[in-house]
Backbone as a chain_set.jsonl record, in Angstrom:
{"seq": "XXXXXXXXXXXXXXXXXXXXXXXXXXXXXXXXXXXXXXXXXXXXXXXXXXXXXXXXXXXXXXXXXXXXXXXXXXXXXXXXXXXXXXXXXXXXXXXXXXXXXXXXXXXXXXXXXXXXXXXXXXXXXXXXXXXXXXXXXXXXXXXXXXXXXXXXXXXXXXXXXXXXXXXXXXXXXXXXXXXXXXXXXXXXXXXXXXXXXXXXXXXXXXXXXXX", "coords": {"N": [[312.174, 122.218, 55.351], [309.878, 119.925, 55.384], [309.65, 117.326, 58.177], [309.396, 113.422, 58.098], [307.004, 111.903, 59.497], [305.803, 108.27, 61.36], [303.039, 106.347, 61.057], [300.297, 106.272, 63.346], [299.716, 103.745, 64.432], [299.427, 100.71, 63.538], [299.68, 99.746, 59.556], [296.638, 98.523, 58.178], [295.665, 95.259, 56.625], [296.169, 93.881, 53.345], [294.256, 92.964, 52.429], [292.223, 94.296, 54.138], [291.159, 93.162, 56.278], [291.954, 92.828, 59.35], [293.293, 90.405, 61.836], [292.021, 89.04, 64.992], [293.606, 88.578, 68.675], [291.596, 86.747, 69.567], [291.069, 85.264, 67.651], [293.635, 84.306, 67.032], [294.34, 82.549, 68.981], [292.559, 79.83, 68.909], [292.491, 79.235, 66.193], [295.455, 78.179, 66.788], [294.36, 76.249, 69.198], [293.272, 74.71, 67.264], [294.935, 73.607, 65.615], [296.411, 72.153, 67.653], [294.017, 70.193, 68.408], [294.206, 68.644, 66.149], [296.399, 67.399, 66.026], [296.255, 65.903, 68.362], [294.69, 64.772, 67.334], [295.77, 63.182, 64.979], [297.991, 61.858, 66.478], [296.342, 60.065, 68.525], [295.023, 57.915, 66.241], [297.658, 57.226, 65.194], [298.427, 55.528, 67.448], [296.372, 53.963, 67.883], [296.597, 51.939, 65.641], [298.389, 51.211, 65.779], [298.524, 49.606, 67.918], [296.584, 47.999, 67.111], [298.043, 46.573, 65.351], [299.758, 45.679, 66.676], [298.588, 43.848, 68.303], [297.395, 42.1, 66.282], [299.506, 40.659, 65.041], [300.358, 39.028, 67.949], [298.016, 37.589, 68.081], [298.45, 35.914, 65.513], [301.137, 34.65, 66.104], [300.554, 33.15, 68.248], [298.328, 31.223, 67.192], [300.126, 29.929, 65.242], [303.365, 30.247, 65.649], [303.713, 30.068, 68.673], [302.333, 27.885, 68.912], [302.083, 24.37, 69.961], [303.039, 21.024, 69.407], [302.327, 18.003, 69.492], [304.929, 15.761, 69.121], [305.906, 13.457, 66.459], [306.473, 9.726, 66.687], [307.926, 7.129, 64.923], [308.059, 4.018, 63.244], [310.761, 4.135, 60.553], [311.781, 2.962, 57.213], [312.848, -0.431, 56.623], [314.573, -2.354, 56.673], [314.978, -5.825, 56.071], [317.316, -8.204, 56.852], [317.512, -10.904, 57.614], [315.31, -14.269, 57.066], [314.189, -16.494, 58.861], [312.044, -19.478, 59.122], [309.416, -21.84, 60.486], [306.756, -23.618, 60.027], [305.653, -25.484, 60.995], [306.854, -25.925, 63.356], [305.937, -24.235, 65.607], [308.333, -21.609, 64.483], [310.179, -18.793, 64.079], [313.073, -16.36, 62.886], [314.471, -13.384, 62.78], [316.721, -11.056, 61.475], [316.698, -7.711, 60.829], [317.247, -3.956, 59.959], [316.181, -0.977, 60.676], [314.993, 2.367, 60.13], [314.495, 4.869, 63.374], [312.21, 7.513, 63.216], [311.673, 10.909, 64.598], [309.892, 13.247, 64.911], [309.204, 16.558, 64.426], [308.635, 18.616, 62.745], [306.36, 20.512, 63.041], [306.594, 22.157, 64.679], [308.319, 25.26, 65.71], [310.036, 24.938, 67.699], [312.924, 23.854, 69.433], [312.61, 19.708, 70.594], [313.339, 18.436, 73.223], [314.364, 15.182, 74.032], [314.292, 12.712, 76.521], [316.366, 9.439, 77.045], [315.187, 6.606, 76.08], [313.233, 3.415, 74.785], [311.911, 1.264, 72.862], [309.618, -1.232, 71.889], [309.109, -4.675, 70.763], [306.945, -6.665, 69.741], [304.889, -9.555, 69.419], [301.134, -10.009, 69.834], [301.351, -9.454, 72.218], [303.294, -10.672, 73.708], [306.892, -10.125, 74.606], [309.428, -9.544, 72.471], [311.591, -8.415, 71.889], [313.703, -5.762, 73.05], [314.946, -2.37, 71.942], [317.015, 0.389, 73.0], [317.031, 4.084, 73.342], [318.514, 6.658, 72.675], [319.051, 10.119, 74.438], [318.307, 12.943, 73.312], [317.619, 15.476, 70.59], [315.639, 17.059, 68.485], [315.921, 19.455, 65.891], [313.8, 22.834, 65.347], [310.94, 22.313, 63.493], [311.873, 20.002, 62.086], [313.022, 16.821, 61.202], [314.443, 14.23, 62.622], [316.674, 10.943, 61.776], [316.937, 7.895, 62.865], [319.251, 4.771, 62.574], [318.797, 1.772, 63.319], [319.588, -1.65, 64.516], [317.777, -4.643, 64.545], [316.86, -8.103, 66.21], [314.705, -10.465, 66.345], [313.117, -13.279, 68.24], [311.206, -16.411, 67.962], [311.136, -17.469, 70.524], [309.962, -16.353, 72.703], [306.557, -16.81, 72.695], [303.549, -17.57, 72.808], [300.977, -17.654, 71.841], [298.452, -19.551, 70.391], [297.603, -19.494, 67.695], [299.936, -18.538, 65.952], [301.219, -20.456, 64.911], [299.501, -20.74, 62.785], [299.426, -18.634, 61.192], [302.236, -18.401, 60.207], [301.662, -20.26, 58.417], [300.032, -19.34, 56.988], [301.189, -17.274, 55.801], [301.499, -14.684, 56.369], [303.239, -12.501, 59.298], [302.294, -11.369, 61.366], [303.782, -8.52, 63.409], [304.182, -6.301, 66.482], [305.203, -2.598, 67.671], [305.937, -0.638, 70.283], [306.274, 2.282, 72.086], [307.278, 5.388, 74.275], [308.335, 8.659, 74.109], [309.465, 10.658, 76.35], [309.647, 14.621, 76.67], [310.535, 17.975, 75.896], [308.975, 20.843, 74.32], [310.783, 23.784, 73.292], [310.203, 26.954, 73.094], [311.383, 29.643, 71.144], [313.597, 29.999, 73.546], [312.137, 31.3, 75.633], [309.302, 29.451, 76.492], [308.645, 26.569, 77.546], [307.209, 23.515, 77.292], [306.024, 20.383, 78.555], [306.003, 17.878, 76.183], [304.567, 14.322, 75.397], [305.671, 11.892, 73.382], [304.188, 8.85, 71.532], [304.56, 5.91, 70.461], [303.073, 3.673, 67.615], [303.072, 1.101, 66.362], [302.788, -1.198, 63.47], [303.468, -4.157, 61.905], [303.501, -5.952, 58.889], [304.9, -9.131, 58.359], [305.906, -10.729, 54.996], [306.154, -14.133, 54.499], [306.279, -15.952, 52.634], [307.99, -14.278, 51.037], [309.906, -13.323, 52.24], [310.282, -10.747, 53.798], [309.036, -7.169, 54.197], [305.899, -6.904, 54.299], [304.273, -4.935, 54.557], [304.127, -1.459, 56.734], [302.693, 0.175, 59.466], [302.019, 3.029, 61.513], [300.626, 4.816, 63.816]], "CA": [[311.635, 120.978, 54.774], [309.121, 119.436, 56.617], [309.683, 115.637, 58.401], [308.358, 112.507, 57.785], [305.898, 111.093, 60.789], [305.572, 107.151, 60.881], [301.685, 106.346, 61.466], [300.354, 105.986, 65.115], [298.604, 102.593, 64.366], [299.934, 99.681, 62.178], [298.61, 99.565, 58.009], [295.902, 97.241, 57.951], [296.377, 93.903, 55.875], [296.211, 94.34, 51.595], [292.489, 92.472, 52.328], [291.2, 95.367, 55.074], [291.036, 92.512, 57.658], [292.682, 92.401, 60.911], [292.997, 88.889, 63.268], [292.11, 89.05, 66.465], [293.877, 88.068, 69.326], [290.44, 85.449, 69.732], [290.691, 84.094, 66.455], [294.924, 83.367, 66.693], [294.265, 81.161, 69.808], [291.003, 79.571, 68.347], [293.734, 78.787, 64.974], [296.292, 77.4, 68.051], [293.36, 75.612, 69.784], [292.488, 74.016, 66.562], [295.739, 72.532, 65.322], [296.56, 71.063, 68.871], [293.422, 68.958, 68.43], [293.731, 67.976, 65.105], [297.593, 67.115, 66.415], [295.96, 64.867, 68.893], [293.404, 63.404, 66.567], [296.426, 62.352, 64.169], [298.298, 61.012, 67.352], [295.565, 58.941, 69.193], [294.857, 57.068, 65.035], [298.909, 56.541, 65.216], [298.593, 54.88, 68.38], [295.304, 53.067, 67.446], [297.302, 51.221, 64.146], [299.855, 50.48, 66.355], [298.242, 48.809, 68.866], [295.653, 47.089, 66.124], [298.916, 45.928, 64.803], [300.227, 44.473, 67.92], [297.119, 42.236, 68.961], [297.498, 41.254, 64.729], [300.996, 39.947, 65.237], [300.489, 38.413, 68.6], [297.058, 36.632, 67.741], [299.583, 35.13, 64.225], [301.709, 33.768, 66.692], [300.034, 32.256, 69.385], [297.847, 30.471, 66.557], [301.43, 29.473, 64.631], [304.665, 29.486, 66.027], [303.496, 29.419, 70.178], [301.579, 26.594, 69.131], [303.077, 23.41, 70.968], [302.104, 20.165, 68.989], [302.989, 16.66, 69.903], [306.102, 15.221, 67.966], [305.53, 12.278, 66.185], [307.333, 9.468, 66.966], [307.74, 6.303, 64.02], [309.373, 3.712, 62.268], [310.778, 4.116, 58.769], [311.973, 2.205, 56.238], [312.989, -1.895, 57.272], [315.637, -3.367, 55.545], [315.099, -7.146, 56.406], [318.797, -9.156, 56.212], [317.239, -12.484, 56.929], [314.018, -14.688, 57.744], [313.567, -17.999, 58.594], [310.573, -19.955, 59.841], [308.645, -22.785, 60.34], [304.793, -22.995, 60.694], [305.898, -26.817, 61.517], [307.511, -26.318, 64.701], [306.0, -23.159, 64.708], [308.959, -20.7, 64.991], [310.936, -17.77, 63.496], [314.385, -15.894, 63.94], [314.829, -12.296, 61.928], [317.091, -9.64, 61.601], [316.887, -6.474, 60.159], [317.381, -2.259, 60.211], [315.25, 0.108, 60.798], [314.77, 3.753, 60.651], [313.502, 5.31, 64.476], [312.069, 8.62, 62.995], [311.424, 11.442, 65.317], [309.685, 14.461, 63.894], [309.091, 17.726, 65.098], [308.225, 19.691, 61.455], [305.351, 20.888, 63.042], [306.933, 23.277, 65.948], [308.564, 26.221, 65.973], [310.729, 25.257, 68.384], [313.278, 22.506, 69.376], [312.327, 19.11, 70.726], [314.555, 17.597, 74.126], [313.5, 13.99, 74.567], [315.262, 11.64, 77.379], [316.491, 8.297, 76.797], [313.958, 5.939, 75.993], [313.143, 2.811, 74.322], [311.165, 0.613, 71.676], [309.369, -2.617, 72.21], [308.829, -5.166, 69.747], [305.901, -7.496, 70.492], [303.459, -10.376, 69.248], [300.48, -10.343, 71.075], [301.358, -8.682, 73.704], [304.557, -11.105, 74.16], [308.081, -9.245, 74.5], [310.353, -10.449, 72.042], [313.425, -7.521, 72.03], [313.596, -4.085, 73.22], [315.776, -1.704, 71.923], [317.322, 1.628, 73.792], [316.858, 5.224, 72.224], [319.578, 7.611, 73.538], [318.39, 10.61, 74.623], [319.083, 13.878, 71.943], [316.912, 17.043, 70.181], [315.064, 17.243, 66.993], [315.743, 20.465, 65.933], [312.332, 23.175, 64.243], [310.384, 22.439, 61.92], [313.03, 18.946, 61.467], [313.024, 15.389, 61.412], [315.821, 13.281, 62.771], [316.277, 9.913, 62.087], [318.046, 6.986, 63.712], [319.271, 4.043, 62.258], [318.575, 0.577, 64.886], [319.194, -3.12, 64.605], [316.49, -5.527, 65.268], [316.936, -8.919, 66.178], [313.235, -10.863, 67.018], [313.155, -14.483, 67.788], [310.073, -16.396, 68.569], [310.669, -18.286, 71.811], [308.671, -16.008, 74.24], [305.95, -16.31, 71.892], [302.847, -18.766, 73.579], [300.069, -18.12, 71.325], [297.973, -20.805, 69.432], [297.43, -18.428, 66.412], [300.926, -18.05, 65.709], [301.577, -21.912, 63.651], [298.229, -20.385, 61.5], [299.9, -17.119, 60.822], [303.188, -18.775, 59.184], [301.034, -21.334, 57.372], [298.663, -18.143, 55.932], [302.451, -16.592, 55.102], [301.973, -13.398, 56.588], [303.474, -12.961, 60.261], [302.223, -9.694, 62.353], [304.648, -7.899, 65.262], [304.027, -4.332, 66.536], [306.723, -1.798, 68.109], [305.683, 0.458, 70.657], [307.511, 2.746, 72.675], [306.835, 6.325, 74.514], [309.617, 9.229, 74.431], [309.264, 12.061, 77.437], [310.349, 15.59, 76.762], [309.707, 19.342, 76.339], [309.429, 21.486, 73.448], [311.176, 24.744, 73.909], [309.976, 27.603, 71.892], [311.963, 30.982, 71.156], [314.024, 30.178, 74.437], [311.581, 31.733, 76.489], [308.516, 29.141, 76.996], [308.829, 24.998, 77.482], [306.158, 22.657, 77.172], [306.068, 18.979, 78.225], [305.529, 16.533, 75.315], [305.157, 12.904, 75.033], [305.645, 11.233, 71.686], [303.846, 7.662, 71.472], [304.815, 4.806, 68.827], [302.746, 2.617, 67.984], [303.358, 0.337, 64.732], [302.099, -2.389, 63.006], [304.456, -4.884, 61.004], [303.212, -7.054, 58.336], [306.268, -9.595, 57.21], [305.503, -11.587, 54.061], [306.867, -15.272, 55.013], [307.168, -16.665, 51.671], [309.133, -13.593, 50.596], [311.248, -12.616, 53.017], [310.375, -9.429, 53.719], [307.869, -6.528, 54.694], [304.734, -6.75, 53.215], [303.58, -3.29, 54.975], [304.108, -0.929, 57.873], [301.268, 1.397, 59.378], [302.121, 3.352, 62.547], [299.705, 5.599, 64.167]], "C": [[310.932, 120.199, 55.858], [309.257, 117.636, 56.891], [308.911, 114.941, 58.559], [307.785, 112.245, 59.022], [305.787, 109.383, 60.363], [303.202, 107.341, 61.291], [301.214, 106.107, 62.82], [300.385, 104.649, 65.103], [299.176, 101.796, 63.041], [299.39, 99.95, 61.108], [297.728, 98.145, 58.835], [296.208, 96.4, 56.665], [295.775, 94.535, 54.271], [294.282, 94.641, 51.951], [291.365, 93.145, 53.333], [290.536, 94.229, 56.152], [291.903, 91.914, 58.804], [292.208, 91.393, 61.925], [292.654, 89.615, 64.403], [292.966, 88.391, 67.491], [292.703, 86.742, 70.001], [290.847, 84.378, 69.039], [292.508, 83.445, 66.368], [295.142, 82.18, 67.891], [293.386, 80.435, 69.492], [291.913, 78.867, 67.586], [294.913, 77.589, 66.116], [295.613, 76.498, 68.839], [293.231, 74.15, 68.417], [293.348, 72.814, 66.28], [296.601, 71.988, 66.444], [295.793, 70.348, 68.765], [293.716, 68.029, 67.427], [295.553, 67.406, 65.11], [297.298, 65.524, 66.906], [294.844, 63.844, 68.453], [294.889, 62.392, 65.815], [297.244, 61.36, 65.419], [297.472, 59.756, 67.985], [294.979, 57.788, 67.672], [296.3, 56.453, 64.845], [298.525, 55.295, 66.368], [297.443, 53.701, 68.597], [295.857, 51.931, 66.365], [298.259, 50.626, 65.233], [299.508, 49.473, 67.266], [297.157, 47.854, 68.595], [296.915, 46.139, 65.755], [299.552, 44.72, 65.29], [299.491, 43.358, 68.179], [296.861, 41.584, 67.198], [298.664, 39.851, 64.872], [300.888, 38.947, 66.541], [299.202, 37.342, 68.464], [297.529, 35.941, 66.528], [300.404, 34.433, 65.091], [301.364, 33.272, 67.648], [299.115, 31.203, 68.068], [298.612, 29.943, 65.628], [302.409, 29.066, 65.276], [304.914, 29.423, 67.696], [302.834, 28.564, 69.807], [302.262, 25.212, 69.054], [302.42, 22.004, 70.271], [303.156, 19.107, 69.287], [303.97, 16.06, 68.94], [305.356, 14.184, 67.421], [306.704, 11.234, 66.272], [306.687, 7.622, 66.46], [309.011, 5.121, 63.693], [309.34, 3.947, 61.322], [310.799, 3.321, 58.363], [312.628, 0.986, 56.857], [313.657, -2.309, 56.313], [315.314, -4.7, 56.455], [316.129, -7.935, 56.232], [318.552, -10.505, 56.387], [315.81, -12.955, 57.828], [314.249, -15.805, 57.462], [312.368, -18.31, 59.723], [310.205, -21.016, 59.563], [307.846, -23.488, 60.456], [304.915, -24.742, 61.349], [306.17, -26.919, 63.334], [306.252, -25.112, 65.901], [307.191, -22.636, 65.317], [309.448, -19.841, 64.049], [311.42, -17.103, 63.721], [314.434, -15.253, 62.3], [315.619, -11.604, 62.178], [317.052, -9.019, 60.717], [317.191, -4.658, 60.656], [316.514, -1.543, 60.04], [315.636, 1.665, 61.332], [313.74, 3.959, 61.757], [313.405, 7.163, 63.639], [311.482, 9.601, 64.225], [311.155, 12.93, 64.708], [308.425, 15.248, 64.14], [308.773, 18.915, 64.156], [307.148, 20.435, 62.084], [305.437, 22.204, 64.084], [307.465, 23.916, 65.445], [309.867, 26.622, 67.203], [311.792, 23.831, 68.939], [312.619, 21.355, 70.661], [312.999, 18.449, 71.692], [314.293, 16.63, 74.346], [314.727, 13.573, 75.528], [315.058, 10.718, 76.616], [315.261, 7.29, 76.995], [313.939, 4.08, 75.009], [312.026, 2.234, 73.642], [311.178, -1.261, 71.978], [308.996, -3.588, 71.336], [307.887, -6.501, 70.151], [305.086, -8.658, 69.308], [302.662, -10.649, 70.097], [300.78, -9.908, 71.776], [302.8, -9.286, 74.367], [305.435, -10.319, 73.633], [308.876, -10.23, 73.481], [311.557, -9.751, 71.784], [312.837, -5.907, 72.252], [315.18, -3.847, 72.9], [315.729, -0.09, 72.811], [317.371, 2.759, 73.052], [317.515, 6.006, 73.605], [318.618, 8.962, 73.515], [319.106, 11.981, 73.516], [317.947, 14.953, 72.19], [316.995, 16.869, 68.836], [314.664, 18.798, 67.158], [314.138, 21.044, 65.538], [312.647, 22.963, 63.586], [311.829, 20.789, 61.061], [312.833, 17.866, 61.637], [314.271, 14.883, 61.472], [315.737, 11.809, 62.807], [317.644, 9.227, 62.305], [318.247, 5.547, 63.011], [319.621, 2.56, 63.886], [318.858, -0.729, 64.308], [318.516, -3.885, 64.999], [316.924, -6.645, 65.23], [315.932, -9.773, 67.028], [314.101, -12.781, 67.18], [311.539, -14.903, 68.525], [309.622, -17.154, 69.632], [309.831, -17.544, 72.462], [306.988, -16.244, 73.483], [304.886, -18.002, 71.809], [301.752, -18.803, 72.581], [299.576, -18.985, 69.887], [297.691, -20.45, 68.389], [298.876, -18.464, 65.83], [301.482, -19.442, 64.378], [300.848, -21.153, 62.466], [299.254, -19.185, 60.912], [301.429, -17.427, 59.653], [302.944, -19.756, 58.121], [300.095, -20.162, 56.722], [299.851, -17.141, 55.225], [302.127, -14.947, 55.514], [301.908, -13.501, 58.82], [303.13, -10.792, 60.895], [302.797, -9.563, 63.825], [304.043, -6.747, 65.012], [305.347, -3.944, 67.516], [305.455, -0.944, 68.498], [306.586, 1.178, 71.417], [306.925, 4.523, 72.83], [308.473, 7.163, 75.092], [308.366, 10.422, 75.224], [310.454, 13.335, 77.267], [309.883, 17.234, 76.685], [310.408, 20.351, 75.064], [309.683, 23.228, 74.219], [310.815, 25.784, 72.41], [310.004, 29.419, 71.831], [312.791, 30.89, 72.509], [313.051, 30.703, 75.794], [309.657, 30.566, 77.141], [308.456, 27.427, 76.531], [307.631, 24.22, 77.949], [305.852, 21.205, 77.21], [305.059, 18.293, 76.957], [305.669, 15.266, 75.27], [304.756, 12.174, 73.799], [305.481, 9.892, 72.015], [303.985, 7.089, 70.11], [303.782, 3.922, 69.027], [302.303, 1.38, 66.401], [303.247, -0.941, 64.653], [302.787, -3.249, 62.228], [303.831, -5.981, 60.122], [304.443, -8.029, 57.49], [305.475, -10.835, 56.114], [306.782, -12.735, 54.306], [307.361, -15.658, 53.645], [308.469, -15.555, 51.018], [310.252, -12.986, 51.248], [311.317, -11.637, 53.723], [309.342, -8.66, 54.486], [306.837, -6.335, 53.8], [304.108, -4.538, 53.423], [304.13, -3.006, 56.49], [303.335, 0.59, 57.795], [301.546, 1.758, 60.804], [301.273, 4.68, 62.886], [300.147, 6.059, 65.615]], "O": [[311.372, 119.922, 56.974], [309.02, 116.811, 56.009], [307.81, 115.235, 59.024], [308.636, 112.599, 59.838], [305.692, 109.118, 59.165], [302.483, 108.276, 61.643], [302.1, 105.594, 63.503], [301.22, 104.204, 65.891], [299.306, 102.202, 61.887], [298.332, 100.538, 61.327], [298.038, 97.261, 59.634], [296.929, 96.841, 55.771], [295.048, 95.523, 54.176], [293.491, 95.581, 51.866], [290.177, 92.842, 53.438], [289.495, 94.474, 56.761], [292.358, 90.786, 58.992], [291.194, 91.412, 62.622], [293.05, 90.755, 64.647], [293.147, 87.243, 67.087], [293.089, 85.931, 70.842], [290.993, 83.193, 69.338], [292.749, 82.379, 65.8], [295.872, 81.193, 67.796], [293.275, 80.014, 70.643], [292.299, 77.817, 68.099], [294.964, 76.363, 66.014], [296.42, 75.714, 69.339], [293.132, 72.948, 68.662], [293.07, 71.627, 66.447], [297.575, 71.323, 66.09], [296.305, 69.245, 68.953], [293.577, 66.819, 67.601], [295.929, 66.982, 64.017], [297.677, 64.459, 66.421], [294.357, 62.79, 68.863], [295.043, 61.192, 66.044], [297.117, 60.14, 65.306], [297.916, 58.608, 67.938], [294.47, 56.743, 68.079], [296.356, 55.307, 64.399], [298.365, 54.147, 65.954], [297.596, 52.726, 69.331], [295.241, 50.87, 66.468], [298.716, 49.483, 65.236], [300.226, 48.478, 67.37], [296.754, 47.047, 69.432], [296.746, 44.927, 65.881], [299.805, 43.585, 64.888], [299.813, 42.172, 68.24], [296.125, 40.612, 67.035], [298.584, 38.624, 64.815], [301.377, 37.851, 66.266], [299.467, 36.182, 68.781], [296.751, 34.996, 66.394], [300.407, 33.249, 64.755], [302.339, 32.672, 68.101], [299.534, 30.056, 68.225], [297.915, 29.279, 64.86], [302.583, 27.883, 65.571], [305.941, 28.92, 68.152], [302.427, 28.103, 70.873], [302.98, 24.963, 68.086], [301.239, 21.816, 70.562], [304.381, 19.216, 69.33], [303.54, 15.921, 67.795], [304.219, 13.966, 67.838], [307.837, 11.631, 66.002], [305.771, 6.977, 66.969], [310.236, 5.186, 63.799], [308.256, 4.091, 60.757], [309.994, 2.478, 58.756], [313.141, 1.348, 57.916], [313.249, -2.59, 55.186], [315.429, -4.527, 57.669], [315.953, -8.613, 55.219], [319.088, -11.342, 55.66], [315.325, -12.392, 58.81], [314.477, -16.283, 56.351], [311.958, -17.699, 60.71], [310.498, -21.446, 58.448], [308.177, -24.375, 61.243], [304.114, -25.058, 62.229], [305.788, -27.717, 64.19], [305.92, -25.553, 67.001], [307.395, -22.942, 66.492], [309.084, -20.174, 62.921], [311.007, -16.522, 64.725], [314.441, -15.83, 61.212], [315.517, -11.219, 63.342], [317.333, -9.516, 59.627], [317.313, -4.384, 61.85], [316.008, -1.55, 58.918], [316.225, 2.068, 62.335], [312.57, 3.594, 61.644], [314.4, 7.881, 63.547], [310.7, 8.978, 64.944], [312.007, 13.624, 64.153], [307.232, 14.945, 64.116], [308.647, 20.052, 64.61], [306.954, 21.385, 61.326], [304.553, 23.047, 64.239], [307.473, 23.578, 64.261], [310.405, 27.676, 67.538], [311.272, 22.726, 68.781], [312.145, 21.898, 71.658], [313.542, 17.5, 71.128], [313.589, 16.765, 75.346], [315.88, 13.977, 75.379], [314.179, 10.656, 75.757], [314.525, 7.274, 77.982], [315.07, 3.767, 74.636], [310.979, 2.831, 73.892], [312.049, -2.111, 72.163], [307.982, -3.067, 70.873], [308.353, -7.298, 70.965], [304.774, -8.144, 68.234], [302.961, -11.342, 71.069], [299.814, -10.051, 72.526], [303.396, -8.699, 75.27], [305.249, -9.768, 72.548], [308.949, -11.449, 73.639], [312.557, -10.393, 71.465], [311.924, -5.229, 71.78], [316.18, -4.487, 73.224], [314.692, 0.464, 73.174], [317.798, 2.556, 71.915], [317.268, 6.017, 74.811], [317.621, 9.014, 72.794], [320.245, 11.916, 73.053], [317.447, 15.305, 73.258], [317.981, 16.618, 68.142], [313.826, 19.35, 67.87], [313.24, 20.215, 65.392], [313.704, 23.028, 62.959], [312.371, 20.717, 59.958], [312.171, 17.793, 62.672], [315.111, 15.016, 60.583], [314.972, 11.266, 63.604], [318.809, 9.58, 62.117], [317.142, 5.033, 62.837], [320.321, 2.534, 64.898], [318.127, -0.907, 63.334], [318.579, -3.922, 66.228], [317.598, -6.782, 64.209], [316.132, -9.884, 68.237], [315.063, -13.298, 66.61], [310.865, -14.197, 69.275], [308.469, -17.508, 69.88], [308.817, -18.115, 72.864], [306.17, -15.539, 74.075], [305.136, -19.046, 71.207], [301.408, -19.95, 72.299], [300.1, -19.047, 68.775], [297.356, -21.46, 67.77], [298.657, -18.343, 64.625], [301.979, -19.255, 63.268], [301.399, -20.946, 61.385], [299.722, -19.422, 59.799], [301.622, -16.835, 58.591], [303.699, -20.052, 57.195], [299.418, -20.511, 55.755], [299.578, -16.374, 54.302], [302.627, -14.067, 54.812], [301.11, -14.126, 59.519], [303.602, -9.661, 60.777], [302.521, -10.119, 64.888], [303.564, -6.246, 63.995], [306.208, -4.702, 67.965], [304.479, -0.603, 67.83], [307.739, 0.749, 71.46], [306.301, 5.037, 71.901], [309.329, 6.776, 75.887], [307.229, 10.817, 74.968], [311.649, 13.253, 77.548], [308.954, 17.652, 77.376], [311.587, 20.604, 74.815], [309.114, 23.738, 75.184], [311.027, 25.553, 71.219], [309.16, 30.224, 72.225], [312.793, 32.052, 72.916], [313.412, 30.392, 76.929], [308.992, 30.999, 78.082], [308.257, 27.079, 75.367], [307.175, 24.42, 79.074], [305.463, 20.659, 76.177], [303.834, 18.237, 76.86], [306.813, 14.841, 75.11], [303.614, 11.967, 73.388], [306.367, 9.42, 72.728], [303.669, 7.555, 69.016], [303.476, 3.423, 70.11], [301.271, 1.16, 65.769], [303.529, -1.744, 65.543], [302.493, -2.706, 61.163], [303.63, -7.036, 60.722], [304.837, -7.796, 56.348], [304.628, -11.645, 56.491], [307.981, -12.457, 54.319], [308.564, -15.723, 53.393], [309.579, -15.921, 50.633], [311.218, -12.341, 50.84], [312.347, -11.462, 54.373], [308.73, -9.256, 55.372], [306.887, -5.715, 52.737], [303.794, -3.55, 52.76], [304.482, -3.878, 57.284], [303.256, 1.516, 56.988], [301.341, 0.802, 61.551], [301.345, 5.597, 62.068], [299.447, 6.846, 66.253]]}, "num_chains": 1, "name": "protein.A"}
């Protein structure tokens, strides 16, 4: 019985075409580039992404804006006056607002104070302890005021309680440094500077406008 023989030489493929050793590195050549095409478009997105995100926060929440720094609301507990002599002796409460909505980051002020003026004459300063308005927050302070109007020289001032409306202002400058994400602090100074209109015959505040 005669034995089988294998063939010298491999079958060729179903389709009668044999690769080359050219064309399977050429195939290996090809999808290494098209490896490093999809890599260098990863790394393009990614680094489009980055300069997205960091140009959003430097124009948002690194951006460092001056507090504002106000009065609120004025309860008045009493007024008298008298365009006769001329004079007048008030007290009332006031909200010191301090407000920092606009950061991103908290607010450290030092101790400071608030001046209460006609004309340019002193007539009471109060003291502002020193604290932190948290982000994005407003803190406010409740103060006692007590004006009177001895320091108080000018020749306008009889007219002003005889026309029934009596104008003081409040100014006052806090020094501090917003801090934002822990990692970058920024001196700020918050300026008051407010306008008081009291209505004489009524008792009271006609208006307040602080800028």
């Amino acid at each position: 019985m005669a034995e089988k023989t294998n063939p010298a030489f491999p079958l060729a493929p179903s389709n009668g075409y044999t690769r080359s050793d050219g064309e399977s590195q050429l195939s290996a050549d090809e999808l290494k580039r098209k490896k490093k095409i999809k890599l260098a478009i990863y790394i393009t997105v990614f680094v489009v992404f980055q300069i997205i995100v960091i140009t959003t926060m430097s124009l948002t929440v690194m951006k460092v804006k001056t507090p504002r720094f106000r009065l609120g609301n004025i309860n008045v507990e009493s007024f008298v006056s008298d365009s006769a002599a001329p004079s007048f002796d008030t007290k009332f409460t006031t909200q010191i607002k301090i407000k920092n909505s606009a950061n991103w980051g908290s607010y450290k002020f030092n101790a400071a104070n608030i001046t209460f003026q006609h004309q340019g004459a002193t007539l009471a300063v109060i003291d502002i302890a020193k604290g932190k308005a948290g982000w994005l927050s407003t803190i406010k302070r409740t103060a006692e005021v007590s004006l009177k109007s001895s320091a108080i020289n000018g020749s306008n001032f009889g007219s002003e309680l005889s026309n029934g409306v009596l104008t003081l202002n409040s100014v006052g400058r806090l020094n501090g440094k917003v801090a934002i994400m822990f990692i970058m602090k920024k001196k700020k100074a918050a300026n008051m500077n407010c306008t008081i209109a009291f209505d004489v015959a009524a008792k009271n505040v006609k208006s307040l406008h602080c800028k």
